[in-house]
DSSP file (Angstrom, degrees, kcal/mol; ACC not computed):
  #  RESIDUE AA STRUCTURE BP1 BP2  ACC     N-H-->O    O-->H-N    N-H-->O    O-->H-N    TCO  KAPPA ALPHA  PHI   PSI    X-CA   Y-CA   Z-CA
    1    1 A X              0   0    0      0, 0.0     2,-0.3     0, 0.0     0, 0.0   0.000 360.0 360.0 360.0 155.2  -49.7   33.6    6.9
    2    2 A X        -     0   0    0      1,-0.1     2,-0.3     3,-0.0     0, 0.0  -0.500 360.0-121.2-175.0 106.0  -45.8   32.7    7.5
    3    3 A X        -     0   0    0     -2,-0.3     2,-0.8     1,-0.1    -1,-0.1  -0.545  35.7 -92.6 -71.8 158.0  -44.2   31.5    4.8
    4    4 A X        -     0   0    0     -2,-0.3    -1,-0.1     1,-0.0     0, 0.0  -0.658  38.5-125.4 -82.1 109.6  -42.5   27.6    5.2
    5    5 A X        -     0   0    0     -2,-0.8     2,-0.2     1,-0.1    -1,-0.0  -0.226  21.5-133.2 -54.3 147.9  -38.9   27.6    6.3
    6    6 A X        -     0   0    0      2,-0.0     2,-0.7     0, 0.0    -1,-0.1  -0.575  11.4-132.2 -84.4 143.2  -36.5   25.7    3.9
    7    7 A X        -     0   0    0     -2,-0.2     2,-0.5     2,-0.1    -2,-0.0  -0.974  24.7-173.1-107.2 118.2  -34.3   23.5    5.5
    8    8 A X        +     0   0    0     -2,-0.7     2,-0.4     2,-0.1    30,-0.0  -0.499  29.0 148.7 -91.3  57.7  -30.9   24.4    3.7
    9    9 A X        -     0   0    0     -2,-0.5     2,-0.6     1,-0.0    -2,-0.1  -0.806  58.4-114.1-103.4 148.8  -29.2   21.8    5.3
   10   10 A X    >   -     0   0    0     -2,-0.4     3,-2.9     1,-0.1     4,-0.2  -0.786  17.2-146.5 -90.8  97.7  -26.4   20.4    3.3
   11   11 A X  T 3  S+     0   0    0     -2,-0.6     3,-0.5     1,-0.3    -1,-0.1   0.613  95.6  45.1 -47.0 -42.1  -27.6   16.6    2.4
   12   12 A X  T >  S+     0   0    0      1,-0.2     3,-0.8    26,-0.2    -1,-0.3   0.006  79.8 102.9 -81.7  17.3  -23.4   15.3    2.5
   13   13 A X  T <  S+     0   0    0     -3,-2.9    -1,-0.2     1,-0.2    -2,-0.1   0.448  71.8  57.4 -85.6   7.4  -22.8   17.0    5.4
   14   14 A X  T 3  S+     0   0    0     -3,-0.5     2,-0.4    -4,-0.2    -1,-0.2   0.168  92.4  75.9-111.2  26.7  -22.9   14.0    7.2
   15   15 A X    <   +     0   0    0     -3,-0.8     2,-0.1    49,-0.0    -1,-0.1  -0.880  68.0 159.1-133.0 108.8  -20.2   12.3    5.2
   16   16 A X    >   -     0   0    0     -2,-0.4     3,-1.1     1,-0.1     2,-0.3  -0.453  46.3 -52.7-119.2-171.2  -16.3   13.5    6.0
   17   17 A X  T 3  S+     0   0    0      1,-0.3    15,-0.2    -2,-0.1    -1,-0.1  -0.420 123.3  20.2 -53.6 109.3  -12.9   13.0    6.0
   18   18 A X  T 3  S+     0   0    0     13,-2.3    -1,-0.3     1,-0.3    14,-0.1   0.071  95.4 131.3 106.9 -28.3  -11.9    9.3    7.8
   19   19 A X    <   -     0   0    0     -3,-1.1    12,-0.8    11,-0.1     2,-0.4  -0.224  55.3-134.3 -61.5 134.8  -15.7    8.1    7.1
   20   20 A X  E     +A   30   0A   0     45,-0.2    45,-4.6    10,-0.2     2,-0.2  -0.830  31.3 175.3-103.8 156.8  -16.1    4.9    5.5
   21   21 A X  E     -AB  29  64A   0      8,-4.1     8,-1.0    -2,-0.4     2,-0.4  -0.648  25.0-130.8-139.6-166.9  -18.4    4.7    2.9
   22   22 A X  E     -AB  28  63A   0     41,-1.1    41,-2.1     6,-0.3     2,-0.3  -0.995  12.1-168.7-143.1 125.1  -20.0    2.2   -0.1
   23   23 A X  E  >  -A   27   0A   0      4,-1.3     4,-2.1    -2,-0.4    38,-0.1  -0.976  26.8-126.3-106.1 140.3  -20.3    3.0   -3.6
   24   24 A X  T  4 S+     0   0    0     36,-0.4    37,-0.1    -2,-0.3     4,-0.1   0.489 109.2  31.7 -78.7   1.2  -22.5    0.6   -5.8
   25   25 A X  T  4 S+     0   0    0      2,-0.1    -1,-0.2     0, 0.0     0, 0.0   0.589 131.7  32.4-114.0 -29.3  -20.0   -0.1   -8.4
   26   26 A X  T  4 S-     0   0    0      1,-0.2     2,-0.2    23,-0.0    -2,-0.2   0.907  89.4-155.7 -68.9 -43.9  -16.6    0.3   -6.1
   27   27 A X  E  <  +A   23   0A   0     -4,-2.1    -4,-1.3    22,-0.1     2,-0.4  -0.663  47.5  15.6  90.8-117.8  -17.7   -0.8   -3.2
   28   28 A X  E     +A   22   0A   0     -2,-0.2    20,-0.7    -6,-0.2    -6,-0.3  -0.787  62.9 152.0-105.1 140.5  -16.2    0.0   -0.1
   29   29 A X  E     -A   21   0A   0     -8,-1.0    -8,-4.1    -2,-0.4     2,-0.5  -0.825  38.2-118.2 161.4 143.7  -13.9    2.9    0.6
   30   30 A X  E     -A   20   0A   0     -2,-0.2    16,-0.4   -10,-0.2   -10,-0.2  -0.867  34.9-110.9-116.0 108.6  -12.7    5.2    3.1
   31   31 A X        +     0   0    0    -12,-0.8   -13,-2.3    -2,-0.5    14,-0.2   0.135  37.5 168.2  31.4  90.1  -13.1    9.3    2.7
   32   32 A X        -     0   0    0     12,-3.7     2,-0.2     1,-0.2    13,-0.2   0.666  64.3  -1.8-115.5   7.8  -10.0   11.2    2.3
   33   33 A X        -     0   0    0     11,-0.2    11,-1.2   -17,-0.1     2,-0.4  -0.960  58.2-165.9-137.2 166.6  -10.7   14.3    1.5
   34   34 A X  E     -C   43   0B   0     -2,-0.2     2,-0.3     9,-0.1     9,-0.2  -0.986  15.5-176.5-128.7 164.9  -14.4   16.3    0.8
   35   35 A X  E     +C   42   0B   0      7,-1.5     7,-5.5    -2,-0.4    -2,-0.1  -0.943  48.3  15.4-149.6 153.3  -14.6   20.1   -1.2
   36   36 A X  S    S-     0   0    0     -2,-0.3     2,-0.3     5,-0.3     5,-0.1   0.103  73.4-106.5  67.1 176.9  -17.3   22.0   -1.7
   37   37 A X    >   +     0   0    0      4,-0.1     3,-1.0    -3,-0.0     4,-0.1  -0.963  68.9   5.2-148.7 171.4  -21.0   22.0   -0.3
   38   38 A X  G >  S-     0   0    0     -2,-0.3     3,-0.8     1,-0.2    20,-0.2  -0.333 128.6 -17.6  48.5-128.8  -24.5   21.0   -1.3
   39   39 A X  G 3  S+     0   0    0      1,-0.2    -1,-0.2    -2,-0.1    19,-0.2   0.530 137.6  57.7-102.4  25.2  -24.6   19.5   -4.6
   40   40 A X  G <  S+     0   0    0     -3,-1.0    -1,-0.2    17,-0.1    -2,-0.2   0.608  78.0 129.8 -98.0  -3.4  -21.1   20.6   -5.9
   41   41 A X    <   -     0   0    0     -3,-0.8    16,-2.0    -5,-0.1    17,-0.4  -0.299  44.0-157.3 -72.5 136.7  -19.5   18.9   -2.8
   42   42 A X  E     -CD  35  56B   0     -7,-5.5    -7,-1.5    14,-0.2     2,-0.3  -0.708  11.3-169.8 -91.6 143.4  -16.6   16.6   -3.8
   43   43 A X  E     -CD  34  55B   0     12,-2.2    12,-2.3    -2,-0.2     2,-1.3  -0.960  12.5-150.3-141.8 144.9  -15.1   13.7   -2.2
   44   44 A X  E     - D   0  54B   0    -11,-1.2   -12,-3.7    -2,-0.3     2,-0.2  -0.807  24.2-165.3-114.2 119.7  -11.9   11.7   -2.8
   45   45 A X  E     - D   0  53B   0     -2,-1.3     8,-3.3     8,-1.3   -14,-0.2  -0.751  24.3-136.3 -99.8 145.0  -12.2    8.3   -1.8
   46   46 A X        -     0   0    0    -16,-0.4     2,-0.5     6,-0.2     6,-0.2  -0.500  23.4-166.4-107.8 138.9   -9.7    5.6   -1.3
   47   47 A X     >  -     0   0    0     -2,-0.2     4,-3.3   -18,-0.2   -18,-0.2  -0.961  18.2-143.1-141.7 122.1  -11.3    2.2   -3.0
   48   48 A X  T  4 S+     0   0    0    -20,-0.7   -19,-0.1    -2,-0.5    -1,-0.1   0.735 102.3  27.8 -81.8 -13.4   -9.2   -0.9   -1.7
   49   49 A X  T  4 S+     0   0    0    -21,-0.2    -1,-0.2     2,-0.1   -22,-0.1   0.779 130.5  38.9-111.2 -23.6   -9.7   -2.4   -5.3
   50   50 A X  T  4 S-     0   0    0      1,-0.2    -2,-0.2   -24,-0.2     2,-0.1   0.665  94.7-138.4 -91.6  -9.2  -10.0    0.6   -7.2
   51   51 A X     <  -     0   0    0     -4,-3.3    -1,-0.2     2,-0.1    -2,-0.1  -0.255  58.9 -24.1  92.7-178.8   -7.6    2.8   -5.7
   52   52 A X        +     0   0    0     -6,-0.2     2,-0.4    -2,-0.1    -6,-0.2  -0.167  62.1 178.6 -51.1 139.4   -8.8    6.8   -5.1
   53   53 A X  E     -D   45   0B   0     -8,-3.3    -8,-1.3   -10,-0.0     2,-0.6  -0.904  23.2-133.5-146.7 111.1  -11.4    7.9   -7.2
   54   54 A X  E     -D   44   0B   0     -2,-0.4     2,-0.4   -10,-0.2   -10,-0.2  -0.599  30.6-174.7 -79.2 130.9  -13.1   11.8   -7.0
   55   55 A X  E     -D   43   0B   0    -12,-2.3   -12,-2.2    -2,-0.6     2,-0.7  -0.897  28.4-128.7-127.3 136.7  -16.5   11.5   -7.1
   56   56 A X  E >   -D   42   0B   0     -2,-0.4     3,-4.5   -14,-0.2     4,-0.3  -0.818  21.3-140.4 -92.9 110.5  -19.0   14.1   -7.3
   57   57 A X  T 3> S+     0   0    0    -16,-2.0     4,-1.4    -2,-0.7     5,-0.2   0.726  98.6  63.0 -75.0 -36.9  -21.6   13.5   -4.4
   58   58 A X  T 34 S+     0   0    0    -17,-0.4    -1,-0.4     1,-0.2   -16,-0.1   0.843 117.6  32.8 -32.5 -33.7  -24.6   14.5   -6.5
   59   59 A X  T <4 S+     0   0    0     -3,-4.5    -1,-0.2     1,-0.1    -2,-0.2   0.952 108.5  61.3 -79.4 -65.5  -23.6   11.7   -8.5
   60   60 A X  T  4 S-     0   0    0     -4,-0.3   -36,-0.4     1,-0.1    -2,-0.1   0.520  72.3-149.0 -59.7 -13.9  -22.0    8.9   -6.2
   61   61 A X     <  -     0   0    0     -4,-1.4    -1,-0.1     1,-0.2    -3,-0.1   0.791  29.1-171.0  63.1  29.6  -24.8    8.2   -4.1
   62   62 A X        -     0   0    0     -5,-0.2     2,-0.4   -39,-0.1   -39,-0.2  -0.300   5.4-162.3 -80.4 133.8  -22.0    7.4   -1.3
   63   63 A X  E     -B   22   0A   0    -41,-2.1   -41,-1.1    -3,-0.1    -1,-0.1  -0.995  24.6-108.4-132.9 132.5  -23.4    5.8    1.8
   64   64 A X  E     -B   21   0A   0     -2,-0.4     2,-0.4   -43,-0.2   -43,-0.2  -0.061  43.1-176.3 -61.2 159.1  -21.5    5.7    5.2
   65   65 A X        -     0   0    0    -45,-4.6   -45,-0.2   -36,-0.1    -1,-0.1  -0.990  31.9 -96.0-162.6 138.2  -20.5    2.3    5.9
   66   66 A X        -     0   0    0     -2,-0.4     2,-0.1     1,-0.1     3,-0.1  -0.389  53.3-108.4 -66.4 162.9  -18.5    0.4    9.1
   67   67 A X        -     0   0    0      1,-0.2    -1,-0.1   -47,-0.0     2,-0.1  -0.508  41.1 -96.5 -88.5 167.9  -14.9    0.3    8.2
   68   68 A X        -     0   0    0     -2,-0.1     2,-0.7     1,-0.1    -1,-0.2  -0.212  36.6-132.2 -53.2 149.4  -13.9   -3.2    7.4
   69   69 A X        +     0   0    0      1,-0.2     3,-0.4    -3,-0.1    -1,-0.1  -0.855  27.7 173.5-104.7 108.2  -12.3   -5.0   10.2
   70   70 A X  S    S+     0   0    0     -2,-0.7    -1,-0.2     1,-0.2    -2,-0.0   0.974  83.8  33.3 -54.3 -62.4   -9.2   -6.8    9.6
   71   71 A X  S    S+     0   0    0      2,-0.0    -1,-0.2     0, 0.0    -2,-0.0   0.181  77.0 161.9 -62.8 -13.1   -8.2   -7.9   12.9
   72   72 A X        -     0   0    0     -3,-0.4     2,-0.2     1,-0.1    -3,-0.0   0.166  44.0-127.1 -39.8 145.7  -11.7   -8.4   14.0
   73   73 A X        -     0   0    0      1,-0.0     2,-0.2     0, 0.0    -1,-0.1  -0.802  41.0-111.2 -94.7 150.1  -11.3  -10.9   17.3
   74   74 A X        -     0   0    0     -2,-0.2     2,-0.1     1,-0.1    -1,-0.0  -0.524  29.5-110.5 -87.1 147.6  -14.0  -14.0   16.3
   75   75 A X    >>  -     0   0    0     -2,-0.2     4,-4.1     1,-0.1     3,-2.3  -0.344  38.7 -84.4 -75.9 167.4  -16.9  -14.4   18.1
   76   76 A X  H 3> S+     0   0    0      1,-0.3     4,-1.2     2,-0.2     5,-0.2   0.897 127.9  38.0 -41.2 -52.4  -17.6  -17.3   20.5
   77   77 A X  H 3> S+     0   0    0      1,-0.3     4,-1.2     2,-0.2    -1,-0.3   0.764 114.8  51.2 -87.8 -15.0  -18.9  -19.7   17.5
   78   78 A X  H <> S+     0   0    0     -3,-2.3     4,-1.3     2,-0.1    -1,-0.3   0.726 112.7  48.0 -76.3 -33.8  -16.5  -18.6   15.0
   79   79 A X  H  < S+     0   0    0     -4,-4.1    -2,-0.2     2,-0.1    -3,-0.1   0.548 109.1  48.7-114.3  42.0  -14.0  -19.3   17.3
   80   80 A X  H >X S+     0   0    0     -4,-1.2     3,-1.9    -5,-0.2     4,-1.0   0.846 110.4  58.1 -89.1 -62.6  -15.3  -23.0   18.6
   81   81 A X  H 3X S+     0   0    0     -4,-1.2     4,-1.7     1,-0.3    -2,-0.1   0.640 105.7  46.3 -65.5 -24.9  -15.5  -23.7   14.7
   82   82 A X  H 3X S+     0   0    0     -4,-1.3     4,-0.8     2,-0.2    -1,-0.3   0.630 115.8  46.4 -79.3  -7.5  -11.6  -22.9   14.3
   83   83 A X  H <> S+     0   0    0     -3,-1.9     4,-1.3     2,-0.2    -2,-0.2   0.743 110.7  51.5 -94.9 -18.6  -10.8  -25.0   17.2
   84   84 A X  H >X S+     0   0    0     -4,-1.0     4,-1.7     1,-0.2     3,-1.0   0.953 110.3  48.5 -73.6 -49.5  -13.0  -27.7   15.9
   85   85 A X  H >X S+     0   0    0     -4,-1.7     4,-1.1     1,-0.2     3,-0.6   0.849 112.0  53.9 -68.3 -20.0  -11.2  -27.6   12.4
   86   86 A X  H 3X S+     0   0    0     -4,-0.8     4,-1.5     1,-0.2    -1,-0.2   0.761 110.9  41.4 -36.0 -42.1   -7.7  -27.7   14.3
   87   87 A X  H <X S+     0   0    0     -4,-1.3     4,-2.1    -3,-1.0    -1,-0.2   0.563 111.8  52.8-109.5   1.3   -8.4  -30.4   16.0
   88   88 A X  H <X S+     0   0    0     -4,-1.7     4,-1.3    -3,-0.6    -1,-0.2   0.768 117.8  47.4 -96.4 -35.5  -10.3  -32.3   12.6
   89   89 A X  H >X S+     0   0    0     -4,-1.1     3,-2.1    -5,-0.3     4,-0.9   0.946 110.6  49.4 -81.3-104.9   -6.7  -31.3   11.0
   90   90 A X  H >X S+     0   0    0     -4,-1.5     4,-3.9     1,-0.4     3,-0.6   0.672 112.7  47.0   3.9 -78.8   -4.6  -32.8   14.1
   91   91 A X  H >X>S+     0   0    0     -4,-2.1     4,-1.9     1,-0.2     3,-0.7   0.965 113.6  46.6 -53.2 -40.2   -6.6  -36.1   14.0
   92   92 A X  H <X5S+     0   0    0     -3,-2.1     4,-0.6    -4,-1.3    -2,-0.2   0.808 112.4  48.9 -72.0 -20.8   -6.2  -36.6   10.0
   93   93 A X  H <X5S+     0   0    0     -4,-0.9     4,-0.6    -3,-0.6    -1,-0.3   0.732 119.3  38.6 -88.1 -19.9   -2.4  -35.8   10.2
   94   94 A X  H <X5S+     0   0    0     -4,-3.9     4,-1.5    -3,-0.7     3,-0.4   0.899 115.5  54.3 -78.8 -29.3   -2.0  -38.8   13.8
   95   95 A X  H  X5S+     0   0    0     -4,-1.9     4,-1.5    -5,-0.3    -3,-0.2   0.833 114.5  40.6-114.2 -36.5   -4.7  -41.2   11.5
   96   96 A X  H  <<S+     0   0    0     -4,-0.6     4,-0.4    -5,-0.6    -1,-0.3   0.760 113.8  52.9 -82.7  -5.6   -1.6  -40.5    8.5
   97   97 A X  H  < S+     0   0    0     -4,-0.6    -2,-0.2    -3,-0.4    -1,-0.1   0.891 114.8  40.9 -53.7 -65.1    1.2  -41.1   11.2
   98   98 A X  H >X S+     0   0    0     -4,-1.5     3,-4.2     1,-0.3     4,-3.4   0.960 111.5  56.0 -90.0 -72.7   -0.5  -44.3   12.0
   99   99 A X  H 3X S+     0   0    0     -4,-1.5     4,-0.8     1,-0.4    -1,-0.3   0.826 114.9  36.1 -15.9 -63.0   -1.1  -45.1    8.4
  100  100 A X  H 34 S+     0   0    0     -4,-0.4    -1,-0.4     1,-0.3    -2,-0.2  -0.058 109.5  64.1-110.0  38.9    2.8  -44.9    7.2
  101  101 A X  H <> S+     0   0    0     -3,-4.2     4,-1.7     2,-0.0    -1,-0.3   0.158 110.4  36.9 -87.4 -29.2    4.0  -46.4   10.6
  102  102 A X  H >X S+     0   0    0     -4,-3.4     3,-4.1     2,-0.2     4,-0.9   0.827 116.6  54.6 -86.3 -70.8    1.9  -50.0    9.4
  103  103 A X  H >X>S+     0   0    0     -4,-0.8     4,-4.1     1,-0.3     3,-1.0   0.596 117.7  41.2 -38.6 -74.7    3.0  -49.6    5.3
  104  104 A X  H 345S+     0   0    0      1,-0.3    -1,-0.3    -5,-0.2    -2,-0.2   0.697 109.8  47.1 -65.1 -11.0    6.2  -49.4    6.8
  105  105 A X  H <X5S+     0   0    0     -3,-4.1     4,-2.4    -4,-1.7    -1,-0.3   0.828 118.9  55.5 -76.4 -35.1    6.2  -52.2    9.6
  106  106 A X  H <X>S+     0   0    0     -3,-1.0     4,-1.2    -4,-0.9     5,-0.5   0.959 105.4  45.4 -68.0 -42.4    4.6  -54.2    6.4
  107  107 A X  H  X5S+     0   0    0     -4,-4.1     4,-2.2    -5,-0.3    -1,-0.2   0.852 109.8  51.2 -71.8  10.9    7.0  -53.7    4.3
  108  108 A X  H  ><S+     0   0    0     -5,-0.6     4,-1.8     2,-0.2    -1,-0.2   0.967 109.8  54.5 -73.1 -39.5    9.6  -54.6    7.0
  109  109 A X  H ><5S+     0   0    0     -4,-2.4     3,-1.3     2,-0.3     4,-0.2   0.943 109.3  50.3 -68.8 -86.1    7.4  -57.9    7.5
  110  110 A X  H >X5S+     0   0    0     -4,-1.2     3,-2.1     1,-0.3     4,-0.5   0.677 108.3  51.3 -49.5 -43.1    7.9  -58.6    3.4
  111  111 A X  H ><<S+     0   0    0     -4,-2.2     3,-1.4    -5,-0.5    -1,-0.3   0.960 104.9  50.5 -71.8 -36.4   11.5  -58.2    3.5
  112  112 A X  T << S+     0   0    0     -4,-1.8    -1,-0.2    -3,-1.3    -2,-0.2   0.615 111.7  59.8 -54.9  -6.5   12.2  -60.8    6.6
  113  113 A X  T <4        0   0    0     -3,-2.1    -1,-0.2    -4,-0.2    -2,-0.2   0.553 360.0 360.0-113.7   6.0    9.9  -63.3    4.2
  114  114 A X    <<        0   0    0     -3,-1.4    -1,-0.2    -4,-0.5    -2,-0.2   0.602 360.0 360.0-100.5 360.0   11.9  -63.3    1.3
């Protein structure tokens, strides 16, 4: 009987340099450099609130993760709802136009009655 191949595959070898990834106290971070392999492998991560932090993967439990998008363009209904609040902004600054043109046509009215 055949002994059962091992799979030696090295469990962080699917986490690299550029990857972004999530740690459960840092949160989210992008990969900038990894050393070592199996469970000595190291990686130093960038943490946008914690700054770089070397973590030993055995430890960190680090799970790939999409990078943030800054820039993202909004989708259709996020960007209906920005046109909608423009234009809810627009009317409330003509409906205060209209508002301090009559205060001032009254008070024009009170000075011709004294």
């Amino acid at each position: 009987m055949a002994a059962a191949k091992q799979e030696t595959t090295d469990p962080y070898e699917q986490i690299q340099p550029g990857d972004h990834v999530k740690h459960s106290k840092f949160g989210q971070g992008q990969v900038l450099h990894r050393t070592g392999a199996g469970e000595e492998t190291k990686f130093v991560v960038s943490f946008a609130e914690e700054g770089e932090k070397r973590l030993l993967a055995k430890y960190a439990k680090l799970k790939k993760a999409r990078p943030i998008e800054s820039s993202k363009e909004p989708s259709e209904a996020e960007a209906k709802d920005a046109d909608k609040d423009v234009a809810d902004e627009d009317d409330a600054t003509a409906d205060d136009e209209d508002v301090t043109a009559d205060d001032e046509d009254d008070a024009t009215a009170d000075d011709e009655d004294s």
